[in-house]
C-alpha positions in Angstrom: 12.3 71.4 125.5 15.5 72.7 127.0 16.9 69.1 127.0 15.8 68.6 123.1 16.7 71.7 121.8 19.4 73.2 124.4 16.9 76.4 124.1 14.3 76.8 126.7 10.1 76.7 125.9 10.4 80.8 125.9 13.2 81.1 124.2 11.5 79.1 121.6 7.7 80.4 121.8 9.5 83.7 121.3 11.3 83.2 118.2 8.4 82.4 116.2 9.2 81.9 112.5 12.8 82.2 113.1 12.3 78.8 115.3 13.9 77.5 111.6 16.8 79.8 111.9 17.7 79.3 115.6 17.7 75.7 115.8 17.3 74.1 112.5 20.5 73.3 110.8 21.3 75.3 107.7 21.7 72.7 105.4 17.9 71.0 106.3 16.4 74.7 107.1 14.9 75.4 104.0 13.2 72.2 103.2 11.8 71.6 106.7 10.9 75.3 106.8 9.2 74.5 102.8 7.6 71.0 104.2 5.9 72.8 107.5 4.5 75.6 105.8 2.9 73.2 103.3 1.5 70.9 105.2 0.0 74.3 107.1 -1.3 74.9 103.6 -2.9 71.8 102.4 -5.7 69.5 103.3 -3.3 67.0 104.9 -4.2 65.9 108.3 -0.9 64.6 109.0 2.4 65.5 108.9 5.8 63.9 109.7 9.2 64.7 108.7 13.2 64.2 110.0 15.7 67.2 109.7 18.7 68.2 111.6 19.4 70.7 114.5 22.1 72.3 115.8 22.2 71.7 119.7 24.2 74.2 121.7 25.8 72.1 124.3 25.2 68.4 122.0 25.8 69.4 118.5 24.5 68.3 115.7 21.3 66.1 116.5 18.3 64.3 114.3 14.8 65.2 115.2 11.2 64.1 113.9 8.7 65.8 113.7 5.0 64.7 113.5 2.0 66.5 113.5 -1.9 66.5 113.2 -4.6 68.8 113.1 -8.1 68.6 113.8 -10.9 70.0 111.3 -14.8 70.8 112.7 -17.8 69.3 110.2 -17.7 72.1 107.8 -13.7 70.7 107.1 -12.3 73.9 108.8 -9.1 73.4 111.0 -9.7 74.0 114.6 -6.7 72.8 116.4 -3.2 71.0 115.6 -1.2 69.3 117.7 2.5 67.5 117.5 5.2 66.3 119.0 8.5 66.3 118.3 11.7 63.5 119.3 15.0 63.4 118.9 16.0 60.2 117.1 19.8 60.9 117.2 19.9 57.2 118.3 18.4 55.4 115.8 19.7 57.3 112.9 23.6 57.0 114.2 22.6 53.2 114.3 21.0 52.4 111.0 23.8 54.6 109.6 26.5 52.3 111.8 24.5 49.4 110.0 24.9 50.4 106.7 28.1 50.8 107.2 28.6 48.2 108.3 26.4 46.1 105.5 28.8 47.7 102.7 31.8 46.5 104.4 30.8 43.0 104.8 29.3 43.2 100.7 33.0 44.7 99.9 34.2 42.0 101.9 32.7 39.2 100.1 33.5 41.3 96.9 37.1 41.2 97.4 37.2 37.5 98.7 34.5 36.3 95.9 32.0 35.1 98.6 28.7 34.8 98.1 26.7 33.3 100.4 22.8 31.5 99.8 19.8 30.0 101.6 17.0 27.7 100.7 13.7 27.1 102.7 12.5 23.8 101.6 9.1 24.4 103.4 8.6 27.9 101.8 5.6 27.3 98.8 6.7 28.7 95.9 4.5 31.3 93.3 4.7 28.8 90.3 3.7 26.0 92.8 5.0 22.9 94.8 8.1 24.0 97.7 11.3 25.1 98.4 12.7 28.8 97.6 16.4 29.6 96.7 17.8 33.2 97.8 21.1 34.2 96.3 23.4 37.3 97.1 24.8 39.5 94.3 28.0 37.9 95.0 26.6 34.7 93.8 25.4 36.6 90.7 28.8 36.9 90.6 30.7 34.3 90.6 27.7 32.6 88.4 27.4 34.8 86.0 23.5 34.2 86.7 20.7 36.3 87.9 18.5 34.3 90.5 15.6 33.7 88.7 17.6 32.2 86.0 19.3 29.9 88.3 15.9 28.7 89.4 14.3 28.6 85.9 17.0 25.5 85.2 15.0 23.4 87.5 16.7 19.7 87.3 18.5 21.1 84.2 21.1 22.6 86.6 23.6 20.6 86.6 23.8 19.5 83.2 23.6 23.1 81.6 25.8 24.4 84.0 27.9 21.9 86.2 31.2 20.5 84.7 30.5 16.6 83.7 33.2 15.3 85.9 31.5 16.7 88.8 27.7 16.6 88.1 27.0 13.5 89.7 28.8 13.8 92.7 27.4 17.2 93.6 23.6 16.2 92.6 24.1 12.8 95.1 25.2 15.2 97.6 22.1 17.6 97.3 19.9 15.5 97.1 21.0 13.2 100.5 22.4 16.7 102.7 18.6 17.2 103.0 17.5 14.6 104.8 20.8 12.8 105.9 22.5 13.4 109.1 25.3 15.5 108.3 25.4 19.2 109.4 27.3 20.5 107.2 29.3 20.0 103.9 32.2 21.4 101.8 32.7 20.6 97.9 34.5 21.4 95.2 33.3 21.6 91.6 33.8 23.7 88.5 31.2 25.6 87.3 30.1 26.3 83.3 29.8 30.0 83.3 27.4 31.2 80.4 30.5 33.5 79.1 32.3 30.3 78.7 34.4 30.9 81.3 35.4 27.9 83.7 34.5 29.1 87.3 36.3 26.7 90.4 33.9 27.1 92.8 34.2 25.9 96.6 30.5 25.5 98.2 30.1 25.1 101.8 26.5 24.7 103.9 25.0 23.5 107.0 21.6 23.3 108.2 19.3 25.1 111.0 16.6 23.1 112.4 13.5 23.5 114.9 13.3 22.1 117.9 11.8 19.1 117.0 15.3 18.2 114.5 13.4 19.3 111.5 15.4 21.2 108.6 14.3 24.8 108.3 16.6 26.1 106.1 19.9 25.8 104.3 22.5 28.3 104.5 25.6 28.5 102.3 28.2 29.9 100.5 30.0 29.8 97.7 33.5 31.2 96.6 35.1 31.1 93.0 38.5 30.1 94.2 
C-alpha cells in the first residue's frame, strides 16, 4: 500500500472518507469520489474505474480501481472486495502511442501520403473475395470515401483513371498478383470527382506465408 500510494495501510484505514482528499488528485476527486459512492448505492455487482493520485515521493500516478461485492439469497450485500493497481505504465504508453499515431497521420498529411492494403483471401459481405482498406489520406488525395471506391467495381478505371493511363495501370493490377515481382512503383493521373486532375505516384509490395502465397498488398499512394 505504501509502495502504491506513498501512504502506509494505517495511514489510509484512518482517513476514511477523506481517503478521496488525501490521495486522489483534485481534478479526478469528485468524480471517482461520485462513481464509488454510487456503485455503493446501486444493485451493481461490479465496479471499475481509472482516476489519478497524487503520490508523495512519485507524483502524479494512474490507478484502477475494481471492485465486487457479494449479495446472500435474499439479494442483500454481505461482503465487497477489490483491488486496486497502478497502471501508470500502460496509460503513459497508449498516450506515447497516440502521440505518436497523430504525428505519423500529420505526417502523411503534410506529404500527401496515404497508404492502402488489400487481402485477396478476405470474403467479402456482398460476396466472392478480396477487401480494400484505405486511410483518410487516400480519401484525400481521391476525393473518395472507401466504400465508394469499392462500389466502382471494374468501373474504376474508366470512371476515374485518366485514358492515357488506364490500360497500363489495370495490366499492372491485374499481373502484380500473381507475377513475381515484389514490388511496384507507377505513375498515373487520377479523375478526381471535383474535376480536378490528381498526379498520383502509387507504390506496393507484397507479404506472403511461408509457403510463397500472397497474403496481402500493402501500398501507398501520394498526389505528387
Amino acid at each position: 500500500t505504501e509502495e502504491l500510494f506513498g501512504h502506509g495501510a494505517e495511514v489510509l484505514a484512518s482517513a476514511g472518507g477523506d481517503y478521496w482528499t488525501l490521495v486522489v488528485h483534485p481534478d479526478d476527486r469528485e468524480l471517482a469520489r461520485a462513481r464509488f459512492v454510487q456503485f455503493l448505492r446501486d444493485n451493481a455487482s461490479v465496479h471499475v474505474q481509472e482516476y489519478r493520485i497524487l503520490h508523495p515521493k512519485l507524483g502524479e500516478r494512474f490507478i484502477r480501481e475494481c471492485g465486487e461485492k457479494s449479495f446472500d439469497n435474499d439479494g442483500r450485500m454481505i461482503d465487497m472486495a477489490g483491488t486496486l493497481q497502478d497502471v501508470t505504465d500502460a496509460r503513459r504508453a497508449q498516450q506515447a502511442l497516440r502521440e505518436s499515431e497523430a504525428k505519423l497521420r500529420r505526417g502523411f498529411r503534410m506529404a500527401k501520403l496515404g497508404h492502402w492494403s488489400f487481402e485477396p483471401n478476405r470474403p467479402r459481405p456482398e460476396g466472392g473475395f478480396g477487401v480494400y482498406s484505405y486511410s483518410d489520406q487516400v480519401v484525400e488525395i481521391y476525393g473518395l470515401r472507401g466504400e465508394q471506391l469499392d462500389a466502382t467495381g471494374d468501373r474504376f478505371y474508366e470512371t476515374f483513371i485518366h485514358p492515357d493511363d488506364r490500360d497500363p495501370l489495370r495490366r499492372l493490377n491485374e499481373a502484380f498478383l500473381t507475377d513475381d515481382r515484389s514490388s511496384y512503383t507507377l505513375e498515373y493521373r487520377f479523375l478526381r470527382p471535383d474535376g480536378r486532375l490528381a498526379y498520383i505516384r502509387e507504390s506496393a509490395e507484397k507479404i506472403r506465408d511461408e509457403a510463397g502465397r500472397v497474403l496481402q498488398l500493402i501500398g501507398t499512394i501520394q498526389d505528387v
